[in-house]
FIROGU-713504 format. One record per residue: residue number from 1; z, x negated, y negated of N, C-alpha, C, O, CB in turn. Coordinates in steps of 0.02 Angstrom, whole numbers, plus 32768, in hexadecimal, padded with zeros to 4 digits. Atoms other than C-alpha are relative to their C-alpha. Glycine has a CB too. Layout:
NUM	Z	X	Y	Z	X	Y	Z	X	Y	Z	X	Y	Z	X	Y;
...
END
This chain:
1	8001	8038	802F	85C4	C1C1	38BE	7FC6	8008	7FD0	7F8E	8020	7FCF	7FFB	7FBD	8026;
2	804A	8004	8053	8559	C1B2	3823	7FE7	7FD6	8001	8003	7FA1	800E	800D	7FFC	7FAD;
3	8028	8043	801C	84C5	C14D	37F7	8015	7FD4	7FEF	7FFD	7FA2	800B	7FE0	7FFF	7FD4;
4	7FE2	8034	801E	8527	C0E2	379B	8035	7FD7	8026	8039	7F9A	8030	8019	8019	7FC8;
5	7FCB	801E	7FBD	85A7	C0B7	380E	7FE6	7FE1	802A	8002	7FAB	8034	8022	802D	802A;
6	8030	8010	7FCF	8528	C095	3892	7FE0	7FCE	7FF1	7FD9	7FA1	801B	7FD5	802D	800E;
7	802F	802C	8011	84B5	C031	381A	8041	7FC6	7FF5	802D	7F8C	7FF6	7FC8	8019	7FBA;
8	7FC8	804C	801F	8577	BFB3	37E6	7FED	7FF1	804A	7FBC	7FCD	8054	8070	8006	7FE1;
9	7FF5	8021	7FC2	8596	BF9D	38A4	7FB0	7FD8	800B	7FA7	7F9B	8008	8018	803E	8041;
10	8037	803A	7FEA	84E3	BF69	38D0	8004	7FCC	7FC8	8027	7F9C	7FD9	7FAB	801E	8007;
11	7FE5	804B	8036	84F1	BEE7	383C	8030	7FD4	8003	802D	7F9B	7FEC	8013	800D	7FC2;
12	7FB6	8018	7FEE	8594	BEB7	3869	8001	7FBD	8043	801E	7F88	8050	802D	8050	8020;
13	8004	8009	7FA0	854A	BEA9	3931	7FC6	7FBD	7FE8	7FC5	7F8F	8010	7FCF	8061	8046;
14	802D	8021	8004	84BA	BE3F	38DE	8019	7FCA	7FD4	7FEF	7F9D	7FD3	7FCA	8024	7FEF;
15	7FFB	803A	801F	8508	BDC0	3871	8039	7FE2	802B	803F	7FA5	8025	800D	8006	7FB3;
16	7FDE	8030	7FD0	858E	BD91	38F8	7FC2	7FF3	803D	7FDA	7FD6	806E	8050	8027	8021;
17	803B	801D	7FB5	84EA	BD70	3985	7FE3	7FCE	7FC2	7FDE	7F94	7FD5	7FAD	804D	8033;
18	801B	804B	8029	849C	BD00	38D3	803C	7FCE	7FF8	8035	7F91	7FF2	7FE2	800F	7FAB;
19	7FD5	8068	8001	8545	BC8C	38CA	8010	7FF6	8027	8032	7FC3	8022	803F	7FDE	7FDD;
20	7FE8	8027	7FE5	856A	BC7F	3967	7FB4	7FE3	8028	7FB9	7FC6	805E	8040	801D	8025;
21	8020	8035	7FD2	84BA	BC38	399D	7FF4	7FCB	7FC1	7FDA	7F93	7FC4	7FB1	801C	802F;
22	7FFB	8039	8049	84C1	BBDD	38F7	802A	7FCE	8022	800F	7F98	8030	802F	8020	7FAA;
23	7FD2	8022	7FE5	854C	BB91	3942	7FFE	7FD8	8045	801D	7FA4	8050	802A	8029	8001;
24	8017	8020	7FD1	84FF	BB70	39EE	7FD5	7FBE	7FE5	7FDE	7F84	7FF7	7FDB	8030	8029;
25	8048	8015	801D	8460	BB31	398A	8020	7FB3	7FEF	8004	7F84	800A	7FDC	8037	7FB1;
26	7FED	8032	8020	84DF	BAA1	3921	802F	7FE7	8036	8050	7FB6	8024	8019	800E	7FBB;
27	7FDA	8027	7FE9	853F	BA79	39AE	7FED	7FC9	801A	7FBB	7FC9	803E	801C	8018	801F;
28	8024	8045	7FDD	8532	B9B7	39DF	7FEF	8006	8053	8018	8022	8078	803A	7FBB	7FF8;
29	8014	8017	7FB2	84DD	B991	3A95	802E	7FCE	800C	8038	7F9E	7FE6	7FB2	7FE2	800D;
30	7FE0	8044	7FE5	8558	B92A	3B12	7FE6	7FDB	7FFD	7FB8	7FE2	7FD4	8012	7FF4	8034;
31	802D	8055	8002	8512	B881	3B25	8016	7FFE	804D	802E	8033	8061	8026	7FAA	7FBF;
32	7FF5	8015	7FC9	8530	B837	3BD6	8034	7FBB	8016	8045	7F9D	8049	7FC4	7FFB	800F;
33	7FD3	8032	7FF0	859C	B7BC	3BA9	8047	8020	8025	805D	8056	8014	800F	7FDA	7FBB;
34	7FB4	7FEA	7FD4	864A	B7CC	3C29	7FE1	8029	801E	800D	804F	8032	804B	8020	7FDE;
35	800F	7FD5	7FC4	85F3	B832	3C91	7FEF	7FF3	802A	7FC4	7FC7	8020	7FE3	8024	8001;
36	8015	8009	7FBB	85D3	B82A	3D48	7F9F	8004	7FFB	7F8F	8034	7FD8	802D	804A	8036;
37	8033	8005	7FED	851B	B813	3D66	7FF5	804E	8037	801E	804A	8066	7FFE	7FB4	801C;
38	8008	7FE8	7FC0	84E9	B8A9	3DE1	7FBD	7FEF	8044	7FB6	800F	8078	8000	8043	7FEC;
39	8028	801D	7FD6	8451	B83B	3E33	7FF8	7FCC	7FEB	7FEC	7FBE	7FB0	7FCD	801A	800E;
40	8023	8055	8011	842C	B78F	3E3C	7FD1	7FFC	8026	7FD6	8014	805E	802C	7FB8	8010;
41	8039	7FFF	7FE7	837E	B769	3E63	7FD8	7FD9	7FD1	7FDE	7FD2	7F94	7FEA	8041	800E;
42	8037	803C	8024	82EE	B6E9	3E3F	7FD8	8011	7FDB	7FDC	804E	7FDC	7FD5	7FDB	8028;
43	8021	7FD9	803B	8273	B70F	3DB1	7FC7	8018	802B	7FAE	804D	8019	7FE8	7FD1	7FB6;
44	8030	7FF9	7FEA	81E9	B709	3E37	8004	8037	8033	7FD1	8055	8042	7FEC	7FC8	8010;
45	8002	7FBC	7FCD	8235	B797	3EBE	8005	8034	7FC6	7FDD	8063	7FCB	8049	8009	8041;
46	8008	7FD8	8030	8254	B7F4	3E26	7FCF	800E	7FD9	7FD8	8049	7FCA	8021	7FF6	7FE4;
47	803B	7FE2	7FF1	81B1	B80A	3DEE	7FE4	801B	8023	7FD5	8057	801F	7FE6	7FEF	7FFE;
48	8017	7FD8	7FBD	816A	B81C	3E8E	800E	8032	800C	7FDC	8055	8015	800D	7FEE	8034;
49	7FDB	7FC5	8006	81E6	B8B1	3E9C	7FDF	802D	7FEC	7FC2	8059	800B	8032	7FFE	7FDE;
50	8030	7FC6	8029	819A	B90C	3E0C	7FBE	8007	801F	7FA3	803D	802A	7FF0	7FEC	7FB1;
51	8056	8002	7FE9	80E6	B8D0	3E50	8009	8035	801A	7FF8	806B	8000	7FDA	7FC5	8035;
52	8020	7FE1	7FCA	80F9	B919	3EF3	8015	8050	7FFC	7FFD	807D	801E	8017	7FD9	8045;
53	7FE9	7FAC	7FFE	8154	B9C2	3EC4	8030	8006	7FC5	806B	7FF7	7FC0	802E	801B	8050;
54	7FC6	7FFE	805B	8188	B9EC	3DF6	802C	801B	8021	8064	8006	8031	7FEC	8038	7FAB;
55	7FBC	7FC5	7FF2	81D3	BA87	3E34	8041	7FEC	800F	8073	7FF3	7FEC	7FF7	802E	803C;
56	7FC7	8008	7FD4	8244	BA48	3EBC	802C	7FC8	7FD8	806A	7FC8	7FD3	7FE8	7FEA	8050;
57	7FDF	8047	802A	8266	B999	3E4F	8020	8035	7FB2	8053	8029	7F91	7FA6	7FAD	7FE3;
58	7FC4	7FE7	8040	829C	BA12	3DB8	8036	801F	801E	8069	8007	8005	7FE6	803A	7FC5;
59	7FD8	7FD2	7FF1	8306	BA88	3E0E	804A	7FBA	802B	8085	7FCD	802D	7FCB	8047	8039;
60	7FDD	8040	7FFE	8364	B9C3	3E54	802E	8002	7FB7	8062	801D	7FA6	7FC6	7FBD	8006;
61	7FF6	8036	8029	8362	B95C	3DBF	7FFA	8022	7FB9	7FF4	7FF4	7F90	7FCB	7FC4	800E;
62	8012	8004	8031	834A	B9B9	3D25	8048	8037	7FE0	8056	806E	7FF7	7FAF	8010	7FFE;
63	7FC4	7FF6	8020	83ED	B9DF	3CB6	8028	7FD5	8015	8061	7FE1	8000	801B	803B	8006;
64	7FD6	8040	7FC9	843E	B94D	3D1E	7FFA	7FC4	7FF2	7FC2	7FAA	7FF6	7FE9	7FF9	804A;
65	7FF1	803D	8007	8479	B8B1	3CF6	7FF0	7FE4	8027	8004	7FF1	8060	802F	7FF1	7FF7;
66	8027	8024	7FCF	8412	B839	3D40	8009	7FA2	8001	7FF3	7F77	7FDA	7FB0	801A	7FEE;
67	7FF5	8062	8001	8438	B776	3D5A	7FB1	7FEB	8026	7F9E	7FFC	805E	805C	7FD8	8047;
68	804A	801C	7FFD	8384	B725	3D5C	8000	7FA5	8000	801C	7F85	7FD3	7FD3	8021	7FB4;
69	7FF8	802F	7FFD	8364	B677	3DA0	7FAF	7FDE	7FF8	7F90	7FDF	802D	802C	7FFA	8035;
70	8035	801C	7FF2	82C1	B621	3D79	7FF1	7FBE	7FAA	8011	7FAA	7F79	7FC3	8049	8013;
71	8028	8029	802D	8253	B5B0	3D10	7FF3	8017	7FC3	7FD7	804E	7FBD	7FC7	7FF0	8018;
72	802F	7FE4	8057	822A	B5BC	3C47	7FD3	7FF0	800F	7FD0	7FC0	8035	8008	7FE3	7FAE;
73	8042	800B	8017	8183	B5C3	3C2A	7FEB	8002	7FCD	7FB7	7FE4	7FC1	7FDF	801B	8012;
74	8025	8001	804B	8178	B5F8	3B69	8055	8018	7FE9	8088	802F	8005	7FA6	8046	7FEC;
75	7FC8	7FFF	8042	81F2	B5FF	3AD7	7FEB	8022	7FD4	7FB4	800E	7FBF	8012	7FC0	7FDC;
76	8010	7FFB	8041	81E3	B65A	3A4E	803E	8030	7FC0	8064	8060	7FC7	7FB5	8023	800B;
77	7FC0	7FD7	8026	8254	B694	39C2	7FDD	8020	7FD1	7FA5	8011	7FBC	803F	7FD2	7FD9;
78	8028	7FCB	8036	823B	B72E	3948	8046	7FEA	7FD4	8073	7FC0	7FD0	7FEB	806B	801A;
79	7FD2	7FF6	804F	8293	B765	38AE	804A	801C	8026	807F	8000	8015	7FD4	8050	7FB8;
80	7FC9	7FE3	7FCE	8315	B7C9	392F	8033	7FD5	801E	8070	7FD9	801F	7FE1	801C	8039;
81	7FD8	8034	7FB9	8339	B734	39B4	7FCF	7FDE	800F	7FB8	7FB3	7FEA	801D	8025	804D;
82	8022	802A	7FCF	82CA	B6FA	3A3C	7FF0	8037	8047	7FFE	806B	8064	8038	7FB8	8014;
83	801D	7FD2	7FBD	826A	B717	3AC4	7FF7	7FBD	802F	7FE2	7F88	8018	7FA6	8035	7FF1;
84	800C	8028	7FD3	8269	B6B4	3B65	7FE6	8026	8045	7FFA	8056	8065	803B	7FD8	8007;
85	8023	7FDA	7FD0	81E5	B6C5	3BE2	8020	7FCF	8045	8020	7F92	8041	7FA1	8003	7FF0;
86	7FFF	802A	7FD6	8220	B692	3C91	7FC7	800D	8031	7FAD	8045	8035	803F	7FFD	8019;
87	8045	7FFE	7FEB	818A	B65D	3D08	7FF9	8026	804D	8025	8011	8073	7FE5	7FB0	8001;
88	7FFB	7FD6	7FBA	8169	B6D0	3DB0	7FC6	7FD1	8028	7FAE	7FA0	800C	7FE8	8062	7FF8;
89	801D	800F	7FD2	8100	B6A2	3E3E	7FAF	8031	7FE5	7F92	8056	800D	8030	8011	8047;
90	8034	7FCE	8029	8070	B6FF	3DDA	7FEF	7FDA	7FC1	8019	7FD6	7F94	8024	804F	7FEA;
91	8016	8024	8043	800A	B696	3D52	7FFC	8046	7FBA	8002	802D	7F82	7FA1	7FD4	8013;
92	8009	7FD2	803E	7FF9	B72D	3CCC	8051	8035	8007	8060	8065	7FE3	7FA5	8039	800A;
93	7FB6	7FCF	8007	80B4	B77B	3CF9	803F	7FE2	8009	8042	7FBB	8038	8005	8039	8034;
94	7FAB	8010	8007	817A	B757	3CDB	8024	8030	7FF1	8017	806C	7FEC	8016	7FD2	7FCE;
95	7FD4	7FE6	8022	820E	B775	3CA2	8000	8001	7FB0	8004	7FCB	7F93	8031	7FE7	8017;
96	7FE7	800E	8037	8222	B7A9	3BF5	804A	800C	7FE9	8065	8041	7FF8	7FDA	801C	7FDD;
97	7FBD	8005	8009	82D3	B77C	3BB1	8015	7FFB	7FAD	801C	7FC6	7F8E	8018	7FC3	802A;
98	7FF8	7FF8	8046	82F9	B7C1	3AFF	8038	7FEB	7FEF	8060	8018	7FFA	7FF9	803B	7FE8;
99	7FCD	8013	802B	8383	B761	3AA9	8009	8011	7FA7	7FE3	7FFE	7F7B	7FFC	7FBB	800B;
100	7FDD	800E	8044	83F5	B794	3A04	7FF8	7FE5	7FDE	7FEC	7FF8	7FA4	8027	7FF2	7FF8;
101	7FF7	804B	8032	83F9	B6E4	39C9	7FCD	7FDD	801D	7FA7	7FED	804B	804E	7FCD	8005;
102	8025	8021	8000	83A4	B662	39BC	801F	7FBD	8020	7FF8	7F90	8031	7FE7	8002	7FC5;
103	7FE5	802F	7FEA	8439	B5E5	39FF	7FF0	7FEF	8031	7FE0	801E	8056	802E	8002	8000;
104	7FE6	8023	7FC4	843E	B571	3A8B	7FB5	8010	8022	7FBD	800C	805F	8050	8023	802A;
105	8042	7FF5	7FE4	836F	B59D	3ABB	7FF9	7FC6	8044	8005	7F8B	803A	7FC2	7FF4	7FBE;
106	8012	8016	7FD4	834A	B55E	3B55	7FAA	7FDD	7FE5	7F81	7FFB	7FC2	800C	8039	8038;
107	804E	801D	7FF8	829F	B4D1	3B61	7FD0	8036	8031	7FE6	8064	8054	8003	7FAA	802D;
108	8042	7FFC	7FD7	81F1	B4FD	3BB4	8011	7FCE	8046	8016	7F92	803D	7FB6	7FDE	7FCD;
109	800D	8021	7FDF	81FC	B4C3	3C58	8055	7FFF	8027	805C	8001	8064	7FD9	7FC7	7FDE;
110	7FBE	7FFC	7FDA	82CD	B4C4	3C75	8011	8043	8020	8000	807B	800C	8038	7FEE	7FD2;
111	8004	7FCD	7FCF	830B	B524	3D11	802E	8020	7FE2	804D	7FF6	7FC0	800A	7FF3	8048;
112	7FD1	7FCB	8028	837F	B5B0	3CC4	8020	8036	8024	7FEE	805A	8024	7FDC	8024	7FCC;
113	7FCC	7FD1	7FF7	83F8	B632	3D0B	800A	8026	7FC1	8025	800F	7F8F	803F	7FDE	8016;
114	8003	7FD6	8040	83E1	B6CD	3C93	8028	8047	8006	801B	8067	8039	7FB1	800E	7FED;
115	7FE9	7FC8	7FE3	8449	B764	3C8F	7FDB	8038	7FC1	7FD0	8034	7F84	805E	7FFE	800C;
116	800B	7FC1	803E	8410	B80A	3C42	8000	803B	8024	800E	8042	805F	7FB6	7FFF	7FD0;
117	7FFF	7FAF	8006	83FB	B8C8	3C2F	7FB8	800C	8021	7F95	7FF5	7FF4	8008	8023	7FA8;
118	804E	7FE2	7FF8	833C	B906	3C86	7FFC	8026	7FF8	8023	8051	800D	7FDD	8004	802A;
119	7FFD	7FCB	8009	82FA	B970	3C42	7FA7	801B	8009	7F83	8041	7FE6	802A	8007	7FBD;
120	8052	7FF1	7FD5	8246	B97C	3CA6	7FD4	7FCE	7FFE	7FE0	7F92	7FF8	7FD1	803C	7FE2;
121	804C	8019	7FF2	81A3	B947	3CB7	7FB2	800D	7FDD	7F8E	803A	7FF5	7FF6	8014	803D;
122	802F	7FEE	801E	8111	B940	3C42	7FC4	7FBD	802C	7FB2	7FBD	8066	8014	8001	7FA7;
123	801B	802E	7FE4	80AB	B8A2	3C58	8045	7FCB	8033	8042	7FBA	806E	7FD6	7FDB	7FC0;
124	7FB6	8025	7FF2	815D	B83F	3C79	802E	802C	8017	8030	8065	8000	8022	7FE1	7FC1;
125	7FCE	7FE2	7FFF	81E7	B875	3CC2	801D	7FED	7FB8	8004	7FC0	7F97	8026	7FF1	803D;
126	7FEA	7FF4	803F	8259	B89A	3C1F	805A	7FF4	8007	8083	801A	801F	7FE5	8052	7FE8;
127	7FA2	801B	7FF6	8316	B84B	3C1D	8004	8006	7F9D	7FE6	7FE9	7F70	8014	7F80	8032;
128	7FD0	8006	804A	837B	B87C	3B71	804D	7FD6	7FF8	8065	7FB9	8029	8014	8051	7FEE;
129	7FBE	8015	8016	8422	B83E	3B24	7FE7	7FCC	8026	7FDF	7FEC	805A	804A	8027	800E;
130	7FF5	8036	7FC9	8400	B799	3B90	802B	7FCC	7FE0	802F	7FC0	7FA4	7FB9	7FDF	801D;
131	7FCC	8039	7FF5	8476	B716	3BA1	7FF0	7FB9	8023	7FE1	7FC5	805E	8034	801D	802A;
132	800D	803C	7FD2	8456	B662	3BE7	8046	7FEB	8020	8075	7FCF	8004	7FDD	7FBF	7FD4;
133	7FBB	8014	7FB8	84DE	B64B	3C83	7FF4	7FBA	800F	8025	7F95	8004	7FF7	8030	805B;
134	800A	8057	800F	8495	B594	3C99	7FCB	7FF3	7FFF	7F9C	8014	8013	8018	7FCD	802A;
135	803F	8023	8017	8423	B51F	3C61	8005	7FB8	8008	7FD5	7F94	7FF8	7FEF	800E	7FB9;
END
C-alpha cells in the first residue's frame, strides 16, 4: 500500500472515532422519571454509608437510581434548576439533590421522598436528574 492510501484510511479511521463521540458527547442523559428506583434508603444511612467506606458505598450506589427519604434542610435554585440539600444525621453533611427545573420545589423543613441518579461523594453525597416521588 502507498503512503497515501494509508494516510486516507487513517483519516477516514479518525473522523468516524470524532462523530461518533460527538454523538455520545450530544446525546441527552435519561432522567429517572418511570424508572424503578434500585435502593430506597434514608438520607441519614446514606451518608453514613459513604462516611464509613466511599469505596464499598460507590461500588453499591453510584450509577444507581436511588429513592432517598429524608428532611430539606436548604433550597436553592441556579440559572440550570435547583439544588436540594436533604439533612443526614451529620450537622456539616447531606444529600445533595440537583434538579432540571425549578417546578414544584419542595420547603425547608418538609419530609420528602427523592429519587435520583448518584453519582458519589464529595462533601455530599451527589444525586442527579432528581425527581420528587412525594412531598
Amino acid at each position: 500500500m502507498s503512503k497515501k492510501t494509508i494516510f486516507l484510511i487513517v483519516i477516514i479511521v479518525c473522523l468516524i472515532v470524532a462523530g461518533w463521540a460527538y454523538y455520545l458527547y450530544q446525546k441527552p442523559r435519561a432522567g429517572v422519571k418511570g424508572v424503578d428506583a434500585d435502593y430506597t434508603i434514608a438520607a441519614g444511612s446514606l451518608y453514613q454509608a459513604f462516611v464509613a467506606n466511599e469505596d464499598s458505598a460507590n461500588k453499591i450506589y453510584v450509577d444507581k437510581v436511588i429513592q432517598v427519604e429524608g428532611k430539606v434542610q436548604q433550597v436553592e435554585t441556579t440559572q440550570e434548576g435547583a439544588n436540594v440539600i436533604l439533612a443526614s444525621n451529620v450537622p456539616d453533611g447531606g444529600i445533595n439533590c440537583t434538579f432540571s427545573t425549578k417546578n414544584e420545589l419542595p420547603k425547608v423543613g418538609d419530609q420528602v421522598v427523592i429519587k435520583g441518579r448518584c453519582t458519589g461523594f464529595l462533601m455530599d453525597v451527589s444525586l442527579v436528574d432528581a425527581e420528587i416521588e412525594k412531598n
